[in-house]
N, C-alpha and C positions, 0 to 999 in steps of 0.2 A: 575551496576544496572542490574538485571536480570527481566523479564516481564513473565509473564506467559501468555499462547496460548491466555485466554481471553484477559487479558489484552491488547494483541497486536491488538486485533481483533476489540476492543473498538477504539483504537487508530486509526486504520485505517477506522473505520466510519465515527471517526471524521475528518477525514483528507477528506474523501471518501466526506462529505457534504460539506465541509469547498468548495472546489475542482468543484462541481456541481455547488453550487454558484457564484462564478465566471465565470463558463462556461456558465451559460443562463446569465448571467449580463452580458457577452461581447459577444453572442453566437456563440462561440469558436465550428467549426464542421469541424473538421481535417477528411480527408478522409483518413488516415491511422496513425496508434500510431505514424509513422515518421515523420510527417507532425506536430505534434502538437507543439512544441516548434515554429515552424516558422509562424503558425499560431496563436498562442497567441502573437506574438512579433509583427504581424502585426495589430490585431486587440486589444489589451490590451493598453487602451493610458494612466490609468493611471501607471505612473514607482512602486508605493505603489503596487498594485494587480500585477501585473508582476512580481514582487520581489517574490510578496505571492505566486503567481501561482504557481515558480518556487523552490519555497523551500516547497510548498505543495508535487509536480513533485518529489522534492529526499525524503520526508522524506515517502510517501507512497513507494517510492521501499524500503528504507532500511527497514520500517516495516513489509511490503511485502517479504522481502528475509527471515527475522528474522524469521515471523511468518511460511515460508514456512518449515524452517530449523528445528524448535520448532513441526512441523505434523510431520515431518521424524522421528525426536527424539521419539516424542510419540508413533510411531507407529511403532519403532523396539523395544522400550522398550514391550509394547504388543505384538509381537512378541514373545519376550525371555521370557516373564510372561506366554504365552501359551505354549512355549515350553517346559519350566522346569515342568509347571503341567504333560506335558504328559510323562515326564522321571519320574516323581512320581507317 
């Protein structure tokens, strides 16, 4: 299955609100991105939202890596599209 830039960008909203919800439902305030898993495991009592927390936690990096991979892509293909124009 292949996603397009929107599409992932879509996806990661969802995920991005999905994600803020549970953070003011348990208000989840990790004082550094390293902190946060030990802090949601402290303060997340139900195992349901900790589960979700945590698979909200990987699927926004892998859509996050995806979609970062998918700007690079787009933006060497622009690249070589401006480039060829100016060989022409």
């Amino acid at each position: 299955m292949t996603l397009s830039y929107s599409d992932t960008r879509k996806k990661l909203d969802q995920i991005t609100a999905e994600m803020l919800g549970l953070i003011r439902k348990y208000g989840l305030d990790a004082a550094s991105p390293f902190d946060v898993i030990e802090v949601a495991r402290a303060k997340i009592t139900d195992q349901n939202d900790y589960i979700r927390f945590l698979e909200l936690s990987l699927e926004g990096r892998i859509y996050g890596e995806y979609g970062d991979a998918l700007q690079k892509q787009i933006d060497e293909e622009a690249r070589q599209t401006e480039a060829a124009k100016k060989l022409n």
